[in-house]
Structure formats: C-alpha cells, structure tokens
Biopython code that builds the backbone (N, CA, C, O; Angstrom):
import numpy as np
from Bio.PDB.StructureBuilder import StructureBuilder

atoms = [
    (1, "UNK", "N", (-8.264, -34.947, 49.334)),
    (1, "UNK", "CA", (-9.346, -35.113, 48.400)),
    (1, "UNK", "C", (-10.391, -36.105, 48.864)),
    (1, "UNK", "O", (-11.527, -36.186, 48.397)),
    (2, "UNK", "N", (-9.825, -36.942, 49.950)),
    (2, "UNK", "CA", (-10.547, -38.212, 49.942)),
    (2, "UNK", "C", (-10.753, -38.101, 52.147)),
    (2, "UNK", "O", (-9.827, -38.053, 52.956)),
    (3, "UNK", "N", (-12.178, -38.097, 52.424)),
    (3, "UNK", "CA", (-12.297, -37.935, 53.717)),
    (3, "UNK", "C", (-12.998, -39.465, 53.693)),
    (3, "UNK", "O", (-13.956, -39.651, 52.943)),
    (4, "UNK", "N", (-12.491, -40.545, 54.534)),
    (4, "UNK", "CA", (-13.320, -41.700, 54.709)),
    (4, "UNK", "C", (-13.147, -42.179, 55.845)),
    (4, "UNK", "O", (-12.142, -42.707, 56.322)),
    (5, "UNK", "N", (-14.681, -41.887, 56.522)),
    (5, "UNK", "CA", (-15.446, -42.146, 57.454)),
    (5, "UNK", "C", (-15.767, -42.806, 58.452)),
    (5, "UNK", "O", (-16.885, -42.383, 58.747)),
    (6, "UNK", "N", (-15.460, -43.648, 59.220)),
    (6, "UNK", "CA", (-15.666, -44.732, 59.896)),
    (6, "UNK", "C", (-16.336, -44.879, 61.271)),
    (6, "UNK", "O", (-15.501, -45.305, 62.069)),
    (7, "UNK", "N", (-17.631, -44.669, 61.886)),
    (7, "UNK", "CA", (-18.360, -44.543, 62.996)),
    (7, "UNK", "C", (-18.418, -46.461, 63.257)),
    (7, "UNK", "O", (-18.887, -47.233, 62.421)),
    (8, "UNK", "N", (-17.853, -46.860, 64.531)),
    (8, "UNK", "CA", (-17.525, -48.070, 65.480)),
    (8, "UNK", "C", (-18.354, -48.025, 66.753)),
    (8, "UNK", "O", (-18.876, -47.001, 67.193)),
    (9, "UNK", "N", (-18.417, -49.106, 67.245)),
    (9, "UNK", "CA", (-19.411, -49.185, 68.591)),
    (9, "UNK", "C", (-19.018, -50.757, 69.020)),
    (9, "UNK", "O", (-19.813, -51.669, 68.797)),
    (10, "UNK", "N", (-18.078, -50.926, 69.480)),
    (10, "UNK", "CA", (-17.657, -52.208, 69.976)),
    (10, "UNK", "C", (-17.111, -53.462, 69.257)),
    (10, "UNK", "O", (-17.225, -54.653, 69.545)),
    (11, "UNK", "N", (-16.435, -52.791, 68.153)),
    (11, "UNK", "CA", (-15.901, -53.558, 67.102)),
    (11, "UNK", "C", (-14.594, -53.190, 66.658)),
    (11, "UNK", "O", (-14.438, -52.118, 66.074)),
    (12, "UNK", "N", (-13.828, -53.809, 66.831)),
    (12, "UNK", "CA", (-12.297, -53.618, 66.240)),
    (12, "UNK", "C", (-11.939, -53.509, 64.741)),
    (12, "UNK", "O", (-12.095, -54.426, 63.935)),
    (13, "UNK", "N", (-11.328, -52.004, 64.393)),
    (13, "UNK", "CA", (-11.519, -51.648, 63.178)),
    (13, "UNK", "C", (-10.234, -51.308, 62.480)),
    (13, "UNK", "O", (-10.136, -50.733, 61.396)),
    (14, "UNK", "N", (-8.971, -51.871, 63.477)),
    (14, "UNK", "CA", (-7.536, -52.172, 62.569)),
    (14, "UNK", "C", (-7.231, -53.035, 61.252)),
    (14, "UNK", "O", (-6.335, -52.787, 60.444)),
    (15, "UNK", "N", (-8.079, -54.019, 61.193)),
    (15, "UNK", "CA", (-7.912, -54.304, 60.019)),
    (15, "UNK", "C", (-8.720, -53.603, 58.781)),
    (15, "UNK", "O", (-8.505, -54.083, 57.668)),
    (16, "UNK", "N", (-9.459, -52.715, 58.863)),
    (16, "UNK", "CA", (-10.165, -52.258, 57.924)),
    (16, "UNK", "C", (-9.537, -50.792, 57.686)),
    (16, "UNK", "O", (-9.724, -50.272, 56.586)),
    (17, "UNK", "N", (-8.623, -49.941, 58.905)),
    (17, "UNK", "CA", (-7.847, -49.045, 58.857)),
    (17, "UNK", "C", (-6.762, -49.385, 58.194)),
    (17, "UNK", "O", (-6.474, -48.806, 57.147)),
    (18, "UNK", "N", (-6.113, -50.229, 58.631)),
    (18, "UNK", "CA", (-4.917, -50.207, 57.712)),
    (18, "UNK", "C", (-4.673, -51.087, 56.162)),
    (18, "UNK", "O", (-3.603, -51.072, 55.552)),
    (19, "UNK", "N", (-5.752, -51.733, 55.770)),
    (19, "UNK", "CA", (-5.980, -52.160, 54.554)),
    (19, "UNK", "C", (-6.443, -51.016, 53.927)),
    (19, "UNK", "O", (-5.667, -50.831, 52.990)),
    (20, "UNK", "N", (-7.598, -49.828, 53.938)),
    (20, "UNK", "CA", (-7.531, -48.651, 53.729)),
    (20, "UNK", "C", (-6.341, -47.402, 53.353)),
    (20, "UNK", "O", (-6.187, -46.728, 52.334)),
    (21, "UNK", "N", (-5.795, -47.426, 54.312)),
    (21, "UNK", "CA", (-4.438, -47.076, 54.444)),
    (21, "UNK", "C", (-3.745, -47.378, 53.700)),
    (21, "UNK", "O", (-3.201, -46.551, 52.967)),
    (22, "UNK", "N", (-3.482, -48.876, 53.612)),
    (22, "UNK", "CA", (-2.433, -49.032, 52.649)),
    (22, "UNK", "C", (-2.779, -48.997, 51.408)),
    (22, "UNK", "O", (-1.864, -49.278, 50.635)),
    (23, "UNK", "N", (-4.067, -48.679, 50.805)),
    (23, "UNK", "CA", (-4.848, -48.833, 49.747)),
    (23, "UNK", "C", (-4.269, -47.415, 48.630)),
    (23, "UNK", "O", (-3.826, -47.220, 47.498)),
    (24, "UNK", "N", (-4.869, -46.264, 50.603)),
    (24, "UNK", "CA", (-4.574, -44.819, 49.754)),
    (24, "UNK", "C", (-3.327, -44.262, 49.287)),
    (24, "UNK", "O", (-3.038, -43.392, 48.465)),
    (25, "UNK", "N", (-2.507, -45.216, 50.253)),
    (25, "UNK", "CA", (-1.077, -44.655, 50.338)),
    (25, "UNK", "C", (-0.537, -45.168, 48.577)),
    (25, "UNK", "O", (0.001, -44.337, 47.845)),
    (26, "UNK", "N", (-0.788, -46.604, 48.117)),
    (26, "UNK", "CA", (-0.224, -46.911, 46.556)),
    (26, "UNK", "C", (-1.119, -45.767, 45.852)),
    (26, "UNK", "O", (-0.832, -45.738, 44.656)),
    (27, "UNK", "N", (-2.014, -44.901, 46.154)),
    (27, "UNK", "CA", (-2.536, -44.434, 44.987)),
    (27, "UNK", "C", (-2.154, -42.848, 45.283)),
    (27, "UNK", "O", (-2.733, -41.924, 44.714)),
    (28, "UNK", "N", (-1.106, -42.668, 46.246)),
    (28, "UNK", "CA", (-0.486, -41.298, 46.598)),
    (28, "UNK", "C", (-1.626, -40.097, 46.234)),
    (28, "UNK", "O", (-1.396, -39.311, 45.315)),
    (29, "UNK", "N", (-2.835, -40.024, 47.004)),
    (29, "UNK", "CA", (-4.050, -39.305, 47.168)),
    (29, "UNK", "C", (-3.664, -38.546, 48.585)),
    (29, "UNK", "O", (-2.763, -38.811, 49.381)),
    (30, "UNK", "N", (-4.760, -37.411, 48.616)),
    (30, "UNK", "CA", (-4.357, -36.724, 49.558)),
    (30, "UNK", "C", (-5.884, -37.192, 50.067)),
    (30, "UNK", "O", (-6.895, -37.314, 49.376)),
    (31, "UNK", "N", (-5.657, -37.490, 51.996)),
    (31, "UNK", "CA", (-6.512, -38.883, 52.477)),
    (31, "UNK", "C", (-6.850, -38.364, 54.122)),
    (31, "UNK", "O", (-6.481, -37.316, 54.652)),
    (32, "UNK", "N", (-7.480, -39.208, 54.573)),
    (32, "UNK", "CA", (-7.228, -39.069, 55.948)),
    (32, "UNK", "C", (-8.854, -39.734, 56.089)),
    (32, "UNK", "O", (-9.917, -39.417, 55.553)),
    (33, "UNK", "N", (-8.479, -40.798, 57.075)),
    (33, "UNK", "CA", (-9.630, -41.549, 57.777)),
    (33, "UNK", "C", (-9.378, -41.154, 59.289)),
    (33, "UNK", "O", (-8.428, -40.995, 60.056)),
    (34, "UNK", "N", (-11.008, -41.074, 59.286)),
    (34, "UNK", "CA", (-11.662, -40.586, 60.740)),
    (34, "UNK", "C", (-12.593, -42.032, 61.413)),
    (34, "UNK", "O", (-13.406, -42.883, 61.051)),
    (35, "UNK", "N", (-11.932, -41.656, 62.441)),
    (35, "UNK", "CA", (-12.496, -43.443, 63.010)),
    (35, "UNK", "C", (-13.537, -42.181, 64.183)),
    (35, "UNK", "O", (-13.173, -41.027, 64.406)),
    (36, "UNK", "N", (-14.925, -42.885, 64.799)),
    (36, "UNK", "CA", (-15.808, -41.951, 65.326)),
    (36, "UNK", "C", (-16.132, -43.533, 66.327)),
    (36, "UNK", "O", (-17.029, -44.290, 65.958)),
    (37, "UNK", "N", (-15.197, -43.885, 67.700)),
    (37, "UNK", "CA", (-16.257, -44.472, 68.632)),
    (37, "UNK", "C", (-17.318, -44.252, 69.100)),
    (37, "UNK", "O", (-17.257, -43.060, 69.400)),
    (38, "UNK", "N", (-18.287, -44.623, 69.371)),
    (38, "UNK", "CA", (-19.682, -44.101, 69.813)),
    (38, "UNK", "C", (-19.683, -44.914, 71.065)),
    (38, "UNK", "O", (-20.427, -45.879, 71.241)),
    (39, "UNK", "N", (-18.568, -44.350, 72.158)),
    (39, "UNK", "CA", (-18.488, -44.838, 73.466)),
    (39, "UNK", "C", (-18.957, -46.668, 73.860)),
    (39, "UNK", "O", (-19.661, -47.161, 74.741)),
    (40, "UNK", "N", (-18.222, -47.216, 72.799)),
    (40, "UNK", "CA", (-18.235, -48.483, 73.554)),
    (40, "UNK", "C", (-17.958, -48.876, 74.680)),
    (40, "UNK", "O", (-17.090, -48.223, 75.259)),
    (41, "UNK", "N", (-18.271, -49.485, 75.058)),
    (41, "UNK", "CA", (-18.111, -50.409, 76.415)),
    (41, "UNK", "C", (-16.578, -51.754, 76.426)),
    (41, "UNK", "O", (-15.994, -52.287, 77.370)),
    (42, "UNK", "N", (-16.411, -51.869, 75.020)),
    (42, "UNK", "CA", (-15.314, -52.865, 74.840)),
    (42, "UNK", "C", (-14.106, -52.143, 74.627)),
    (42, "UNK", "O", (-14.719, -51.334, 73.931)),
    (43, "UNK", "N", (-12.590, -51.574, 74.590)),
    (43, "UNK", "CA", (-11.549, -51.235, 74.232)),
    (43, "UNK", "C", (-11.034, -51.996, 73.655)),
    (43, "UNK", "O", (-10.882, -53.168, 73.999)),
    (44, "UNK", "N", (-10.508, -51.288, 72.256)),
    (44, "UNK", "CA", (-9.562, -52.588, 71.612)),
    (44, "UNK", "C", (-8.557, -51.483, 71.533)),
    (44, "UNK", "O", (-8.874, -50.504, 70.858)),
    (45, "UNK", "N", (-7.302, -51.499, 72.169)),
    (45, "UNK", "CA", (-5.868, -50.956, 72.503)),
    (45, "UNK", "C", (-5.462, -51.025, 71.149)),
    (45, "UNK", "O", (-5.202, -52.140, 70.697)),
    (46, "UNK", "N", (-5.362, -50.045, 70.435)),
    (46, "UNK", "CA", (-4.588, -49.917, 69.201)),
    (46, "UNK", "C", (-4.696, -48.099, 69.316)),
    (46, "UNK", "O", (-5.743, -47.515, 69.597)),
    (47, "UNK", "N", (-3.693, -47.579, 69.099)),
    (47, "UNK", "CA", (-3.099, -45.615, 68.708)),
    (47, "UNK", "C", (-3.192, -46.085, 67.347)),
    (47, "UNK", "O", (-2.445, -46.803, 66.681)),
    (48, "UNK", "N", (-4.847, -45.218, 66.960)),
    (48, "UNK", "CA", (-4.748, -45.064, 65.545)),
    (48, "UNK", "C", (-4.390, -43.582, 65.406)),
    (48, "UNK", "O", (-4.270, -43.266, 64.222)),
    (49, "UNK", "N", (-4.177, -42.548, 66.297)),
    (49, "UNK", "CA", (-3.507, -41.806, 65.805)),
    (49, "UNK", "C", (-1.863, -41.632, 65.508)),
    (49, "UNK", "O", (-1.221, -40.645, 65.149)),
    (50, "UNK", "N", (-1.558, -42.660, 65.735)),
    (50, "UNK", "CA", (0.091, -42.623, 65.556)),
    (50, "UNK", "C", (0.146, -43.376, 64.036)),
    (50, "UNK", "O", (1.300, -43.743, 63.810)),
    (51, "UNK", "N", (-0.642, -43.653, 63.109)),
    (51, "UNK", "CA", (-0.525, -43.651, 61.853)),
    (51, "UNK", "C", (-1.176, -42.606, 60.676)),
    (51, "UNK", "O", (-2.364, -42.427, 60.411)),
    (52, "UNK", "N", (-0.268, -42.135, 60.216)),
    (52, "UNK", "CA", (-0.471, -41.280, 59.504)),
    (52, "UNK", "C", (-1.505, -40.932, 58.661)),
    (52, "UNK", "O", (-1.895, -41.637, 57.730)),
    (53, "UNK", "N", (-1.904, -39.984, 58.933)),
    (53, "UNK", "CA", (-3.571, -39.785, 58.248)),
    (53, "UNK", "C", (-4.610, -40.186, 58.679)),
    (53, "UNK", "O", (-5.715, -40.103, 58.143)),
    (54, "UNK", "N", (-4.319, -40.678, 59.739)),
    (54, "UNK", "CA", (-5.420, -41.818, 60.841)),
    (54, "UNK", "C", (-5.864, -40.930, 62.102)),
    (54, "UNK", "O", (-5.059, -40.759, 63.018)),
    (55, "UNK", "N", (-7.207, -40.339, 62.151)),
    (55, "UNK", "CA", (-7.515, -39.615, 63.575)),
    (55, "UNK", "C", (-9.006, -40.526, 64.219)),
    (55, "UNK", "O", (-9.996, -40.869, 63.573)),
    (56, "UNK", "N", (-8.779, -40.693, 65.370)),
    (56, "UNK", "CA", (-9.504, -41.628, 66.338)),
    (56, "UNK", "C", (-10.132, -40.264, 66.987)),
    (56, "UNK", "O", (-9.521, -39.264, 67.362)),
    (57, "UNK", "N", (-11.746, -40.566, 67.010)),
    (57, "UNK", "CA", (-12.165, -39.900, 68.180)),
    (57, "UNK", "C", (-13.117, -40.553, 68.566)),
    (57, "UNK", "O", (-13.811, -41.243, 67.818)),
    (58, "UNK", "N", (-13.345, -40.382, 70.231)),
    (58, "UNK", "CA", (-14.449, -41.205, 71.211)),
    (58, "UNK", "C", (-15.601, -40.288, 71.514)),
    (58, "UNK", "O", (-15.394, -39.087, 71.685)),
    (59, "UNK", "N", (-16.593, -40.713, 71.575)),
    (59, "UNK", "CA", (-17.332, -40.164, 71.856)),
    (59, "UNK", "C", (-17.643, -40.080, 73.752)),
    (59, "UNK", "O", (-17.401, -41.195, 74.213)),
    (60, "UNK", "N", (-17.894, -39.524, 74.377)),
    (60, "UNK", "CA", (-18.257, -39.575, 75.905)),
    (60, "UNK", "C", (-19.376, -40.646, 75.734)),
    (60, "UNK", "O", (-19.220, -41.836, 76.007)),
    (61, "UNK", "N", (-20.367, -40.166, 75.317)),
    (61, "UNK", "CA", (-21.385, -40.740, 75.772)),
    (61, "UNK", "C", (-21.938, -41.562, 74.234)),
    (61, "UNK", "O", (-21.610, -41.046, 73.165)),
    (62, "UNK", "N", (-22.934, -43.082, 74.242)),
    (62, "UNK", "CA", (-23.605, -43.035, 73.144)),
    (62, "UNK", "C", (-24.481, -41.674, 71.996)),
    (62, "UNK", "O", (-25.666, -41.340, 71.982)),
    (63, "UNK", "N", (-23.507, -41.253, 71.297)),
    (63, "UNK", "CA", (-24.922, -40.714, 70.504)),
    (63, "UNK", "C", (-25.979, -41.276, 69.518)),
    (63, "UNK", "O", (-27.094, -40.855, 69.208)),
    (64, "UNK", "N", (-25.297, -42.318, 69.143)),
    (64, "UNK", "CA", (-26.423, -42.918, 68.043)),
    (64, "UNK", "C", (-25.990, -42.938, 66.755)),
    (64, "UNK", "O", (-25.308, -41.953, 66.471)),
    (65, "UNK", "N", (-26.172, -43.813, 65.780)),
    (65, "UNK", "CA", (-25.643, -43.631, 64.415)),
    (65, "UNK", "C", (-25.580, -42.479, 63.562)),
    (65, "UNK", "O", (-24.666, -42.184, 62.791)),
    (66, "UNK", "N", (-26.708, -41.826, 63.793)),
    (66, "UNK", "CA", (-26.928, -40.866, 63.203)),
    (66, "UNK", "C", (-26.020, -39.872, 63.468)),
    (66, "UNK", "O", (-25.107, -39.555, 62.705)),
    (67, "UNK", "N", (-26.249, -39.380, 64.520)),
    (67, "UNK", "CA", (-26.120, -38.289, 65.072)),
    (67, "UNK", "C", (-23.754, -38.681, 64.893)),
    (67, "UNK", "O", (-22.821, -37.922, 64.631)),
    (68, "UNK", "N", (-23.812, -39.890, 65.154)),
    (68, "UNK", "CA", (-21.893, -39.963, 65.014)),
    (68, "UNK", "C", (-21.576, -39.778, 64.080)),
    (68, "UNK", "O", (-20.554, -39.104, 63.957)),
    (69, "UNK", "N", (-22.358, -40.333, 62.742)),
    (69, "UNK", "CA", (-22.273, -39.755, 61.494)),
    (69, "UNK", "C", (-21.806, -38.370, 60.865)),
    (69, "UNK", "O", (-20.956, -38.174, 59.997)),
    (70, "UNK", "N", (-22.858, -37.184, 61.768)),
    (70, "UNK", "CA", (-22.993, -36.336, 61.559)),
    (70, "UNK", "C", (-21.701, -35.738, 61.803)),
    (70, "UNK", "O", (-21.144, -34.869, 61.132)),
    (71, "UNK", "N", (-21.198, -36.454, 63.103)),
    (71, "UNK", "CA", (-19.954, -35.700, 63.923)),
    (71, "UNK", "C", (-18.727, -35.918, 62.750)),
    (71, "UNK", "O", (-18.059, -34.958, 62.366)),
    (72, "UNK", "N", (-18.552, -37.079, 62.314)),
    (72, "UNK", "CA", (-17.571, -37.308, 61.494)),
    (72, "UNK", "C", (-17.416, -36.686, 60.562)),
    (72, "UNK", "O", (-16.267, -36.419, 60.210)),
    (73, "UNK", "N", (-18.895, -36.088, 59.591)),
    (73, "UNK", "CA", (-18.839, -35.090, 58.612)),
    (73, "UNK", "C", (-18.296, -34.011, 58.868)),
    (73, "UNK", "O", (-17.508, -33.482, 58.084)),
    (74, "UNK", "N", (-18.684, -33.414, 60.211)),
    (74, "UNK", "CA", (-18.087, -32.049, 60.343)),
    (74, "UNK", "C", (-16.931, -32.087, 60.455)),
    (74, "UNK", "O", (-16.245, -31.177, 59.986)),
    (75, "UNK", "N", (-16.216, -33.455, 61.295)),
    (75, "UNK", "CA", (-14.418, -33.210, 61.162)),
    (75, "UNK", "C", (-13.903, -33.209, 59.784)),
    (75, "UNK", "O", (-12.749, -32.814, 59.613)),
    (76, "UNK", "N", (-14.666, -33.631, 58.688)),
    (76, "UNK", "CA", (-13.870, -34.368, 57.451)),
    (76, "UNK", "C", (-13.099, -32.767, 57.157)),
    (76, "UNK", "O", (-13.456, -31.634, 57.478)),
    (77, "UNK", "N", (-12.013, -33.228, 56.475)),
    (77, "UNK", "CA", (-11.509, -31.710, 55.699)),
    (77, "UNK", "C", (-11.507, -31.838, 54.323)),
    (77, "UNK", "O", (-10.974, -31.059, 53.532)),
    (78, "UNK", "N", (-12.115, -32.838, 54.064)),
    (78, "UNK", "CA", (-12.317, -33.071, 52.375)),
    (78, "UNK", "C", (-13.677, -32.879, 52.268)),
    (78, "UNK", "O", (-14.396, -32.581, 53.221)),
    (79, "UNK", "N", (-14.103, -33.065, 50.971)),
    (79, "UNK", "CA", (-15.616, -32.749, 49.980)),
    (79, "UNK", "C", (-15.690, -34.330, 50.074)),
    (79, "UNK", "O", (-16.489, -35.001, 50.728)),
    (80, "UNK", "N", (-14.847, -34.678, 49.408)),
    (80, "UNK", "CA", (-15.431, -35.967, 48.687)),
    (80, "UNK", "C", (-15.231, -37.258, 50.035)),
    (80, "UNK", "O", (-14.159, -37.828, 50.242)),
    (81, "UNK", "N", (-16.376, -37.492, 50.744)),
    (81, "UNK", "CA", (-16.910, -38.015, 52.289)),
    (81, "UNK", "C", (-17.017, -39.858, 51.824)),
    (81, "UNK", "O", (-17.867, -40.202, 51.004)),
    (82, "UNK", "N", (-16.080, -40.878, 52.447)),
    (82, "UNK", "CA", (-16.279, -42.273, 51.839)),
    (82, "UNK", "C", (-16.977, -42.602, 53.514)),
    (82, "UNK", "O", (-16.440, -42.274, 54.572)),
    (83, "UNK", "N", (-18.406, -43.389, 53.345)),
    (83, "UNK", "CA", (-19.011, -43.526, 54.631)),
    (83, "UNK", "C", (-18.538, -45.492, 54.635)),
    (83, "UNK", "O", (-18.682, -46.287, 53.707)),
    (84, "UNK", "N", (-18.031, -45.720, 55.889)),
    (84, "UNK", "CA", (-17.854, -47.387, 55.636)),
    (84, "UNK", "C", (-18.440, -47.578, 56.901)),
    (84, "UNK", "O", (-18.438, -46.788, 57.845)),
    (85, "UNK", "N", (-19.105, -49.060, 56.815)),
    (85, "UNK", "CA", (-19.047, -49.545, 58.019)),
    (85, "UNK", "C", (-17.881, -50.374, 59.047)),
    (85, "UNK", "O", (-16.781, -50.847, 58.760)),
    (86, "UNK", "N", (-18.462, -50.337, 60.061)),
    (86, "UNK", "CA", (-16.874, -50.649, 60.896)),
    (86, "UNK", "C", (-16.621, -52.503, 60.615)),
    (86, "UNK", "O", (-15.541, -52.999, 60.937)),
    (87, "UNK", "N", (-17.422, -53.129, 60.173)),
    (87, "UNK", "CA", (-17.860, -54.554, 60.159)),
    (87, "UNK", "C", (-17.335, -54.796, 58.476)),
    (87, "UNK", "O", (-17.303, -55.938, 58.018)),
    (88, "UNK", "N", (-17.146, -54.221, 58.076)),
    (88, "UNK", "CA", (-16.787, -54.298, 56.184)),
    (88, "UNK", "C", (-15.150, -54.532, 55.995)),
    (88, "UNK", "O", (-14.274, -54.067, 56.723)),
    (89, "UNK", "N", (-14.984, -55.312, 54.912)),
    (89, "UNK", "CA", (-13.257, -55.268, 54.679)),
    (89, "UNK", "C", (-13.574, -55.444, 52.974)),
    (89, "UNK", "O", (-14.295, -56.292, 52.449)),
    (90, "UNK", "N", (-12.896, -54.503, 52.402)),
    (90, "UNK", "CA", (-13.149, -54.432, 51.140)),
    (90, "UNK", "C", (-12.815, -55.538, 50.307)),
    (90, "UNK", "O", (-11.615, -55.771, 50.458)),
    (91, "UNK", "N", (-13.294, -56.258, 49.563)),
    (91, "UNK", "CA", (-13.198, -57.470, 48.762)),
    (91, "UNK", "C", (-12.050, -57.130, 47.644)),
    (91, "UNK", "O", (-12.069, -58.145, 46.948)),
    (92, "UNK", "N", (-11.342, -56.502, 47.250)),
    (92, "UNK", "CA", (-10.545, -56.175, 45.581)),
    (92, "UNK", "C", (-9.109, -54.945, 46.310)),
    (92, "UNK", "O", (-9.131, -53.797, 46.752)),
    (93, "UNK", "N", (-8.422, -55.601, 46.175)),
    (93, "UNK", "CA", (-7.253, -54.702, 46.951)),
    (93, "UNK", "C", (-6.810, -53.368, 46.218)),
    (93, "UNK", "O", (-5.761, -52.780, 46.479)),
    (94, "UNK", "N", (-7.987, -52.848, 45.008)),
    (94, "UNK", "CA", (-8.058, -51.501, 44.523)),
    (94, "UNK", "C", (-9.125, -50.861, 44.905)),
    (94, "UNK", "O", (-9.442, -49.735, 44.522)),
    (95, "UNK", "N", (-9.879, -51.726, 45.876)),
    (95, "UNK", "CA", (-11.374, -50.941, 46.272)),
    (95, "UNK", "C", (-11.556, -49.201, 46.014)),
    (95, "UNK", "O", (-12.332, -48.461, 45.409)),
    (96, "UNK", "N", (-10.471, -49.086, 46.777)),
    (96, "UNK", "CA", (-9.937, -47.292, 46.709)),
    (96, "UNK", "C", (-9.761, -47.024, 45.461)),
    (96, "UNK", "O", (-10.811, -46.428, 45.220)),
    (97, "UNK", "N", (-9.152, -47.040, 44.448)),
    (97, "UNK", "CA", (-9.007, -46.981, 42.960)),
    (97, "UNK", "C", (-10.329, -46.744, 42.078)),
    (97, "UNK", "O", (-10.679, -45.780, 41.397)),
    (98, "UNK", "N", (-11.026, -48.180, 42.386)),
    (98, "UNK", "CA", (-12.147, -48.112, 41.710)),
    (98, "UNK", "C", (-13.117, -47.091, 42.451)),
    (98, "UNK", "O", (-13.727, -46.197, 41.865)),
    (99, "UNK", "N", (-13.178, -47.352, 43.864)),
    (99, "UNK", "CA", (-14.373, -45.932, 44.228)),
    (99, "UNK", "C", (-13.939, -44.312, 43.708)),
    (99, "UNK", "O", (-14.859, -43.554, 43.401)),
    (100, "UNK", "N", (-13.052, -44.014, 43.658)),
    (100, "UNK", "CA", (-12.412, -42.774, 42.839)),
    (100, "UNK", "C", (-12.430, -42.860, 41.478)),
    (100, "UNK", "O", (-12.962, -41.958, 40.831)),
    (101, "UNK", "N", (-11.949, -43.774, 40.956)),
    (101, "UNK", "CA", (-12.415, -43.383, 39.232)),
    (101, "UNK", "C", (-14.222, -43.476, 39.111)),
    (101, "UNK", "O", (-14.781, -43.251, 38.037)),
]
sb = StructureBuilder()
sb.init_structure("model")
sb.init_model(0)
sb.init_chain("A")
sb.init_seg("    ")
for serial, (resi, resn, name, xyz) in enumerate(atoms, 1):
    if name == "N":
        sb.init_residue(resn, " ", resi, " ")
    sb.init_atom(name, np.array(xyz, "f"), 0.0, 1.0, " ", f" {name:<3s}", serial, name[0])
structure = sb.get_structure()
C-alpha cells in the first residue's frame, strides 16, 4: 500500500532505512522502500537488500534529481508514493502512522 521513496547522492541512508522500517513493520502495512543512488562517488557498505522490503538501486551514471525521482516512481509497486529526502530522520516515532491516517 505504501511505496516510500528515497533518491541519495553521497549520503548514508541506514539510519533513515531502518527507523522507517521499523516504523512500517509495528503498523503491519504492506511496504517496501526503494533507495535510488544517483552514482555517488562515496560508498557506504551496507546490503540494503538483505532487509526485508528494502531494494537498493545505483544508478551508472549521475542522472539528476529529477530525472532519479522519476526512476523510483516507475519501480514503486504501490499507488500511494512517500518521497523523503536522504538527509531527513523523522522527528515522532509514528511518523508512518500519522502520514497514513
């Protein structure tokens, strides 16, 4: 039900994945965050696909905000699209709760 979004560019985004994560998982929603590198130059070593509901993809080359945006929409398999930035950590440990009701 819930596709949320995440386009990165040289910023480490495990803590905002798995506070997410653990957000959707207490509210037993059907979920899945898409992390979208836009070919950084920095690696931060974390398999976000080895957590569940969690798919990582890199881009080859810079495309640009926009345009990574776009890419992430087309993977979503949900309607309802949560766009975050990679730099954000949600303030209220129901963030998820309240953006759905």
């Amino acid at each position: 039900m819930l596709s949320i979004l995440i386009p990165t560019y040289n910023y480490n985004v495990k803590p905002l994945v798995l506070q997410l994560q653990k957000q959707a998982e207490q509210l037993s929603i059907a979920y899945e965050i898409i992390i979208c590198d836009d070919a950084s130059k920095v690696n931060y070593l974390f398999d976000f696909n080895s957590i569940s509901s969690v798919f990582y993809l890199k881009n080859e080359t810079n495309l640009g905000r926009t345009q990574t945006r776009q890419k992430l929409a087309t993977q979503a398999k949900f309607d309802t699209l949560l766009f975050l930035d990679a730099d954000v950590l949600p303030a209220h440990e129901n963030f998820l709760d309240i953006y759905i009701s």
